[in-house]
N, C-alpha and C positions, 0 to 999 in steps of 0.2 A: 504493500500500500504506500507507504514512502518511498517507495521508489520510482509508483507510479506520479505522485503528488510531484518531485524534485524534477522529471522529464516534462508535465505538463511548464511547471514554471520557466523552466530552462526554454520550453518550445517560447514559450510568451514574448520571454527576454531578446529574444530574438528576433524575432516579428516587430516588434518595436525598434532594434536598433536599423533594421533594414529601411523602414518605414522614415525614420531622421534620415539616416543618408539616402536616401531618393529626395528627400525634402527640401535638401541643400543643395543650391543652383552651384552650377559645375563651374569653375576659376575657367579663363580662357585662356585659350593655347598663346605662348609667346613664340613671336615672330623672330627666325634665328635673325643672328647679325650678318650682316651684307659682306659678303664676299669682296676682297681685296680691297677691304676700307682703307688702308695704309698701307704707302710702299714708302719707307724709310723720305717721307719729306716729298715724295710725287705724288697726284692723283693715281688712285685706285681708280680701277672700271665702272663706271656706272652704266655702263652698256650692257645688255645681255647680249653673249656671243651666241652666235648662231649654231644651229646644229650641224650644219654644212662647213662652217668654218675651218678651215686648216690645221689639222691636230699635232701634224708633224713638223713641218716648218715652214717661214714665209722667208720667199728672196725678195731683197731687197737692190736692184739696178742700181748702179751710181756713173752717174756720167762722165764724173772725173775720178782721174788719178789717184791711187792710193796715197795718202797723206797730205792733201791738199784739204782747205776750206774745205769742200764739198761734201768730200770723203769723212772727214771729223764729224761734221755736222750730220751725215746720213749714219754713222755711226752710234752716236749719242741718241738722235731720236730712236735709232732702234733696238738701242741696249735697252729706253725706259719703256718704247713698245712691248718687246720680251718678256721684262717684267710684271709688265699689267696685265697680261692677257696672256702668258704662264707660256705661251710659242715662241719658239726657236726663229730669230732673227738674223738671217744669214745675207752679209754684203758680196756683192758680185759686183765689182768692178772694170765698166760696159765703156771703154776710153775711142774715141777717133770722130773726126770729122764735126767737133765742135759738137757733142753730143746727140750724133742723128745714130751713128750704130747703137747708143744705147737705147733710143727712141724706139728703133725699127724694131730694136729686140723686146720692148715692152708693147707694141699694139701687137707684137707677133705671137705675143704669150697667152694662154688659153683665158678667158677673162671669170677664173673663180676663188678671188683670193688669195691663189697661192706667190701670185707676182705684182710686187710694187716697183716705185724706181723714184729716185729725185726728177723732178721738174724744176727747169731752170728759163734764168731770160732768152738763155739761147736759142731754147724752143722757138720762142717770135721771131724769129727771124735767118735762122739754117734754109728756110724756103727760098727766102727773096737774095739770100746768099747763093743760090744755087747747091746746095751739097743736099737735100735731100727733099723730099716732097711733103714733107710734117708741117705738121703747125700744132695750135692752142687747141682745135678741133677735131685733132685727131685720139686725146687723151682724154679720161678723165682727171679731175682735181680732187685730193682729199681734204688739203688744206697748205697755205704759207708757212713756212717756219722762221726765217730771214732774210733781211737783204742788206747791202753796205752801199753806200753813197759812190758813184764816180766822185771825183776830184782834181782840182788842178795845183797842181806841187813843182815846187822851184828849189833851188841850192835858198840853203839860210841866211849865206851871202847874197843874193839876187838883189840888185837894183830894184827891184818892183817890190812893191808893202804891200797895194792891194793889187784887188783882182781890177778894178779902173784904170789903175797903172798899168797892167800887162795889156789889156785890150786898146788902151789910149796907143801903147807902143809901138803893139801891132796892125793897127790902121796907117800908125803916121809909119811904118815900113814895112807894105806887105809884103810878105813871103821869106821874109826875111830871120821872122823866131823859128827854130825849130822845137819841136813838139813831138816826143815819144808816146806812141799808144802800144798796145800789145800783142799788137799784131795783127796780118787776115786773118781774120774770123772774130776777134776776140771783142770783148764789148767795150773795152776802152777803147777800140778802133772810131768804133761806130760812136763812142761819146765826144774824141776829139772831133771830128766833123758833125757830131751836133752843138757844139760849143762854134766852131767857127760860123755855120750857117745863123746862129740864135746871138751871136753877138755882130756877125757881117765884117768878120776878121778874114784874112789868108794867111796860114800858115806853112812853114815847112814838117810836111807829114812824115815822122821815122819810127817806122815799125820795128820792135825788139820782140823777141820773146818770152812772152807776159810779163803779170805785173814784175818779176824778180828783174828779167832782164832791162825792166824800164828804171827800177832803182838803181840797177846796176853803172847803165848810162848815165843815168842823171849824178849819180856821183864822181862816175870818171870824166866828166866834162862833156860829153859826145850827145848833149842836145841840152837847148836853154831851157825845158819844160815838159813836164809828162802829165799825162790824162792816167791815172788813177784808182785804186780804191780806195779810199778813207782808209780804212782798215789795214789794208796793205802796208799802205807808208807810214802809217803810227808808229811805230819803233823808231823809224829814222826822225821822225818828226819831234816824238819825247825826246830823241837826245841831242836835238840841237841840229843835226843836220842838214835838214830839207823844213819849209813851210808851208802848210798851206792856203792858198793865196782867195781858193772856193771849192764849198761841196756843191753839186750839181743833182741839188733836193728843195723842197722848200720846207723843210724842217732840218734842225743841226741834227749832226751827225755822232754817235756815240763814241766813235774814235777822237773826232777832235770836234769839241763839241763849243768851243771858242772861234771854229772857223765861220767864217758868213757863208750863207748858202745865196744860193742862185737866183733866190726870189730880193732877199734882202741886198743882193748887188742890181738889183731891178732886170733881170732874166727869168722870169715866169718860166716861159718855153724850155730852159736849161736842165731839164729832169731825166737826169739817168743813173739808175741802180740795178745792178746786183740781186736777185732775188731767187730763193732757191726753197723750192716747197716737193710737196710729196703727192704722187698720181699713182694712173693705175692702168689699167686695161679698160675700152668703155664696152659696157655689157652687164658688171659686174650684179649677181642677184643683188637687188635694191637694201636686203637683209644686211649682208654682208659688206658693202657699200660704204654703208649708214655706220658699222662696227665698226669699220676703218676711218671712218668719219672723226667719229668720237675718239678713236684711241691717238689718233693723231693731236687733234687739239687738246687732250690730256696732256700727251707728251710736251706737247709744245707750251702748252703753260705750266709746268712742274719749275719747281726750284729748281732741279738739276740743269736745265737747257736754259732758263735763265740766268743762271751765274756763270753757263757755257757762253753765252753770245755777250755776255759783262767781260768774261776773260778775254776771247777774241776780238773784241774790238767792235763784231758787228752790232746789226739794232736788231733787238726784239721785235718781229711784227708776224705775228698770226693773223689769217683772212683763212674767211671760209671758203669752202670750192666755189660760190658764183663770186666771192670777192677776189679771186685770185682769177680768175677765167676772166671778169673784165679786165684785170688790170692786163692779161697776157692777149688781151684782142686790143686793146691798148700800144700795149708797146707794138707789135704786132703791124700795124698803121702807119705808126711815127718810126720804125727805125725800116720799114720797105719802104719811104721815103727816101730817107736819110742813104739806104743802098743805092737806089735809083739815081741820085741827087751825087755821089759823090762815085758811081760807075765803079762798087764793089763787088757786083757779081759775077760771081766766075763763070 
């Protein structure tokens, strides 16, 4: 009998505790924490990667030469791509004909992600050069990562302070300054002859090769004046050397950021930079695209690539793919002009 009594109560006790916990509204599930919220000082992803997305690794095209600007700069963006999005970032270094072989070789590439490549100014204008059939149209844009100012650079002994002075000189005797640019093809080519057309100067035009070989001259005596990167000639310029006399931008330049630019010498027209961003194949699934989109401008705005383009001298400028695609129909325009105008096509 008490055994049956102690299993009735025991049954009860039971039915009751069940009864409270059914009673009690359930606590709601927490939301895990967000994948690759921090990478040591860089944006994490906030992109969801596609399922299609490249698991084993992406090549990355570079137009220039290993250990050149270009090369550093496609390197760095794609060490902190790597990071963010956990895939293998592999440089191929795609050199010749002012960067059309490496062009030819990224629309040739299958368009799913697996192939990127830097896009450069020189894209605008290898057509109107003759070396290849490319343009701004024939790539996608993922986004701008940099660019550096042309400039115009003298010995630090030079008779000339400003850039009024060099232009007053060379009117009152044309053809008589000589002027290093960096050569066929190269973009300080095309800037010294848009500086003589936007100021209505004639100069004497001598080609070196590039920018090293233009410092080169301009220290050994073998031309009164070179067309420039900013960036380039800062070292010789910090140490007394060479001055710059104008950057050919209408905002200062991060290498010398004391120089007058081209607007403030009253040259509106005198705008030529350096500009090096990241493309792709065009087709690419819009999903994957879009991935690329954003991992780009992550990259490009982290600490890291910032205190990279402070170290080097160049400016920080991020643009998105349609602000980058105008600016390259742009130049584009103005320097098949400028070929046309000064009979650079081969």
């Amino acid at each position: 009998m008490k055994k049956r009594v102690f299993a009735m109560i025991l049954a009860l006790a039971m039915a009751l505790s069940l009864a409270a916990c059914a009673a009690k509204p359930a606590e709601p599930s927490k939301a895990p924490a967000p994948a690759n919220s921090d990478n040591g000082g860089s944006q994490g992803s906030t992109g969801t990667k596609p399922d299609n997305f490249p698991k084993d690794s992406v090549n990355m095209f570079v137009h220039a030469a290993a250990g050149g600007g270009s090369d550093a700069m496609a390197r760095t963006i794609g060490s902190i791509m790597e990071s963010n999005m956990d895939v293998p970032v592999v440089v191929d270094n795609k050199t010749g004909g002012t960067g059309s072989v490496c062009w030819q070789s990224l629309i040739s590439s299958k368009a799913d992600g697996y192939t990127i490549s830097t896009v450069a100014s020189e894209l605008t204008y290898i057509g109107a050069l003759g070396y290849a059939s490319i343009g701004p149209d024939d790539v996608d844009f993922l986004g701008l990562c940099q660019s550096w100012s042309g400039s115009l650079v003298v010995p630090a002994d030079s008779e000339w302070e400003t850039f009024a002075d060099f232009v007053d000189y060379c009117k009152a005797h044309p053809g008589e300054v000589s002027v290093g640019d960096g050569g066929t093809g190269n973009i300080w080519q095309l800037a010294a002859y848009t500086m003589e057309k936007e100021t209505g100067i004639e100069v004497n035009h001598v080609p070196f090769d590039g920018a090293a070989g233009e410092m080169t001259a301009l220290l050994g005596g073998h031309c009164d004046a070179i067309v420039v990167g900013a960036s380039e000639a800062k070292a010789n310029i910090d140490s007394g050397a060479m001055k710059c006399l104008c950057v050919f931008n209408d905002k200062a330049s991060s290498a010398v950021p004391d120089a007058p630019t081209a607007v403030d010498a009253g040259y509106p027209g005198l705008i030529c930079n350096v500009w090096v961003g990241i493309g792709c194949p065009k087709g690419l699934p819009e999903d994957v695209k879009a991935y690329l989109v954003d991992q780009v401008k992550q990259a490009v705005e982290s600490d890291t690539f910032k205190k990279y383009t402070e170290e080097r001298g160049t400016d920080w400028n991020y643009m998105t793919p349609d602000e980058l695609y105008a600016l390259a129909k742009s130049d584009m325009e103005k320097y098949a002009a400028i070929v046309e105008d000064a009979g650079l096509a081969q």
